[in-house]
N, C-alpha and C positions, 0 to 999 in steps of 0.2 A: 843608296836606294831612295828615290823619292818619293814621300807618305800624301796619300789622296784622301780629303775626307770629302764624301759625296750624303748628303742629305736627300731622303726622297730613293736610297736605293733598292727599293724594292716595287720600286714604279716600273713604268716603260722606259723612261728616259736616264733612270738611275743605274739600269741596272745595263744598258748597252754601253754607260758611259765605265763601269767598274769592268765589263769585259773590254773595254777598250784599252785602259790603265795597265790592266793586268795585262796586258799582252805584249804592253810597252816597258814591264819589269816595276813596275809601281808597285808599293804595298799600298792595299785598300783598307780605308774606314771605312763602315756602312754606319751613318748617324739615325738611329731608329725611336720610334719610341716606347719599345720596350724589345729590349738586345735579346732578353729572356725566349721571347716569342717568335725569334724572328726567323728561325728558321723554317716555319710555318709559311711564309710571306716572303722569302728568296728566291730566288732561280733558283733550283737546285743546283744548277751547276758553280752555284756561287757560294753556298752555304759552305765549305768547310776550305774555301778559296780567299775569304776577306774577314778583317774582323772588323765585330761589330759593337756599337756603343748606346747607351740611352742617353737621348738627346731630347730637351725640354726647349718646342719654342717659342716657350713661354717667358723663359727661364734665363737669365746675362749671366748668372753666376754660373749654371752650368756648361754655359758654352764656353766659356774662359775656361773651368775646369777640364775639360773634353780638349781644349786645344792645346790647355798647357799640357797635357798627358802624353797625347799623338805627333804631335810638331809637327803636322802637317806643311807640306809646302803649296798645296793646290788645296783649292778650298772648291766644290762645286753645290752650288743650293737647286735644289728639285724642289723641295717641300713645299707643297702651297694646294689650297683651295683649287678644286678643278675648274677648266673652264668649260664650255657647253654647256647642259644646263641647267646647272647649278651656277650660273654664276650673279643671280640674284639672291638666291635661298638663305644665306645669312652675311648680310653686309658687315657686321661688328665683327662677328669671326675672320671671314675672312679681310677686314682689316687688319687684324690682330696677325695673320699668319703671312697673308703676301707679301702686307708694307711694311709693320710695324719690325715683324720678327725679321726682315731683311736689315734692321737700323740696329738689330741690339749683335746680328752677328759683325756687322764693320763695326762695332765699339767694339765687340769680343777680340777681334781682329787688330784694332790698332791700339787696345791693351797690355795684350799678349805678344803679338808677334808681328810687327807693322810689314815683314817682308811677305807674309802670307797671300799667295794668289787669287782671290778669288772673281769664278763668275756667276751671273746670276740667270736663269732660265726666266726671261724675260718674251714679252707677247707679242704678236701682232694686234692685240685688246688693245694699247696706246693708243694706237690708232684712232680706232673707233670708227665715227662718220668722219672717215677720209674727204682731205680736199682735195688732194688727188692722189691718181695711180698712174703705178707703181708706187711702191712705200719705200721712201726709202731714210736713212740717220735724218737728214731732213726735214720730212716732214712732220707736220706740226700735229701734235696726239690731242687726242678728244675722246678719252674715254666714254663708254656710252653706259659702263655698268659697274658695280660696288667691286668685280674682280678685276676690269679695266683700272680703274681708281686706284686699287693698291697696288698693279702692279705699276704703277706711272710713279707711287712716291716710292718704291722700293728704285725706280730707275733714277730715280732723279737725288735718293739720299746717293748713290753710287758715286752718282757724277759729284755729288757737295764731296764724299770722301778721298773720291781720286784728286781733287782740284785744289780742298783746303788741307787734308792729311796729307798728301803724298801714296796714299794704298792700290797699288795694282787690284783695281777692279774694274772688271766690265760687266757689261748687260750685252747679253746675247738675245733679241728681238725676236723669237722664234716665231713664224709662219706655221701652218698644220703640221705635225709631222706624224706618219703613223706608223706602225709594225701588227706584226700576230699580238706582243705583248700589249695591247693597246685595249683597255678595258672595254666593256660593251655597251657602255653608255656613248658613247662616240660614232658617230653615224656611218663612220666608213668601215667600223670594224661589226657597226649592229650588221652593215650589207652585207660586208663577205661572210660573215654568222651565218645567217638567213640561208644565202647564196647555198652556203653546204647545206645545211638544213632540208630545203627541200629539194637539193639532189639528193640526198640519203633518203627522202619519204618523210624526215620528220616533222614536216611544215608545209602550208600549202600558200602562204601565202605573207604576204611583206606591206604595212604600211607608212607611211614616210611623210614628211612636209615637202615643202616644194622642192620638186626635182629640178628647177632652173636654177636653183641657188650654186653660184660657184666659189669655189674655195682654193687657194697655192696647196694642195697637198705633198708634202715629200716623206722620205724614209728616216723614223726615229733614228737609224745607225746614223746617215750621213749627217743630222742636226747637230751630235752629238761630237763628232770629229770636227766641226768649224769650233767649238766650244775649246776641245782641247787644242787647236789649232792658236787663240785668241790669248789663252795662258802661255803662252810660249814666245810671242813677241816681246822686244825692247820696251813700248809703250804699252798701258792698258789703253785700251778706246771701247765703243759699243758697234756693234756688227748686225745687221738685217740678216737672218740665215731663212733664205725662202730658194723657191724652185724659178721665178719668175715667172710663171705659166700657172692657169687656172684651166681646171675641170667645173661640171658640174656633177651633181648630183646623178640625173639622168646618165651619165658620160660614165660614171664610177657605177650604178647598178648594168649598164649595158657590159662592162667591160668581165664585175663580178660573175654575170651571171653567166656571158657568152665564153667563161674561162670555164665552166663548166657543163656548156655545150645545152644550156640553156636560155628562152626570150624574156627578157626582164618584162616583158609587159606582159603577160600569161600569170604574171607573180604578183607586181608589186601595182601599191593603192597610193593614191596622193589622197592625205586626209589633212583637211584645210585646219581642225582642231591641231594640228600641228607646227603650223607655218610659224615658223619666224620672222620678223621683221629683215628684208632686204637691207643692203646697203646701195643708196644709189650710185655710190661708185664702187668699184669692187676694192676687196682688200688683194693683193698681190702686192708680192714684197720683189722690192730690188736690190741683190745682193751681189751689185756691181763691187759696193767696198771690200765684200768681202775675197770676192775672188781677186780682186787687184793685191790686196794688202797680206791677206791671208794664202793665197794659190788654193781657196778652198770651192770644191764641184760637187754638187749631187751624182754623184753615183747608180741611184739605183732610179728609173723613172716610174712616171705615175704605172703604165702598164704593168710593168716587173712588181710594183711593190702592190697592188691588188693583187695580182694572180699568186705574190705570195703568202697574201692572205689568206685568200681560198684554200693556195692549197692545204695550210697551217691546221684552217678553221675542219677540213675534211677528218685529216688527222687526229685531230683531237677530237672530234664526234665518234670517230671510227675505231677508237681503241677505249 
């Protein structure tokens, strides 16, 4: 049986990649940090399915101990500072946890057990002020913020470990990816929110920064299958996992709302106190390499993964 330890499992992303493991006969690690509590903060359907451990990612001694314990053969990191917006709010911290604590698990890693897989849940933040689009291995990163930043040195110790150690590790370049499980601080998950909200009556109205703002949005599941896709090759390499297609803002409230046989514009407010800085080229990701190299496809498209938000979002108001 092969041992998965996944960091960040009780995220979005952590926790569709532990049902995914587990359906392919994996034992799961869930690296938490506090194992005590955690079943408070799992899927439920997960809590008495994976075990779980305290994990410090602060801490090289603890991670060495954790791996020598588990013998993991896949390693996946989730753990890190959000991006949106907070991704100014504490630049030291989140150094400490995007960049830094990505550099002490490949030592924990080429320590312990130099055969250990890992990948790392890397951004389209590299980017930054793109010089052009499509994004793809290529092009040249420009972080524009302290979460951009770390995770460009957490990409970049990968590539120093795979090239001067010898350690199967990639960067997985993630583009938006959303689900139900996707906190409400995140704009597509605050719409489809809303969305039910005030079809239920409990809300009358929605406001927003610029609706012209476009984004690659895809589904947290399918992110997560190019990831375990990337562990499984002869080589480690880094992979663009995006939809190549952008929406807008406007495009994701028309879609949330008209899934619920309501006009986004009777609801929602453009409040300039909001606006973000554009990108004058867009971010969209090209994930030519990976469909070549990997045979990996989004599955679920933008339409299907809003309306099954909504309908998620209904559900969960409704009971």
């Amino acid at each position: 049986m092969r041992t998965a330890l996944i960091t960040g499992v009780t995220g979005q992303d952590g926790s569709y990649t532990a049902e995914l493991l587990l359906a392919k006969g994996y034992r799961v690690v869930g690296a938490v940090r506090d194992a005590q509590k955690a079943a408070a903060t799992l899927l439920p359907d997960l809590v008495d399915r994976i075990e779980v451990v305290d994990w410090n990612m602060h801490d090289s001694e603890n991670m060495v101990k954790v791996l020598t314990r588990y013998q993991p053969t896949e390693f996946y990191n989730f753990a890190a500072y959000s991006s949106g917006a907070g991704m100014f709010d504490d630049p030291v911290a989140i150094g400490e946890v995007n960049g830094l604590a990505v550099a002490r698990m490949l030592e924990a890693i080429r320590t312990t057990d130099p055969t250990i897989r890992f990948c790392q849940a890397s951004s389209s933040e590299l980017f930054g002020e793109a010089t052009e689009s499509p994004q793809s291995e290529r092009t040249p990163f420009q972080p524009r913020s302290p979460y951009g930043a770390a995770k460009l040195y957490a990409h970049q110790m990968i590539r120093i470990y795979r090239q001067h150690y010898g350690l199967f590790a990639c960067s997985a370049i993630l583009f938006n990816h959303e689900s139900p499980r996707r906190g409400l601080g995140f704009v597509v998950r605050k719409i489809t929110r809303e969305a039910a909200r005030i079809k239920l009556g409990l809300s009358n109205e929605l406001c927003l920064g610029n609706l012209d703002a476009r984004r690659d949005w895809g589904f947290a599941g399918d992110t997560v299958s190019a990831m375990w896709l990337m562990l499984q090759q002869t080589a480690a390499n880094d992979y663009v996992v995006a939809t190549g297609e952008t929406h807008s803002v406007r495009e994701l409230c028309e879609c949330a709302f008209g899934h619920v046989g309501l006009n986004y514009q009777d609801y929602v407010r453009e409040d300039v106190a909001n606006f973000r800085p554009t990108e004058p080229i867009p971010l969209v990701g090209d994930a030519s390499k990976a469909r070549d190299q990997l045979g990996w496809r989004p599955l679920i498209g933008f339409n299907q993964l809003v309306a099954q938000m909504v309908d998620a979002d209904l559900q969960m108001l409704s009971n």
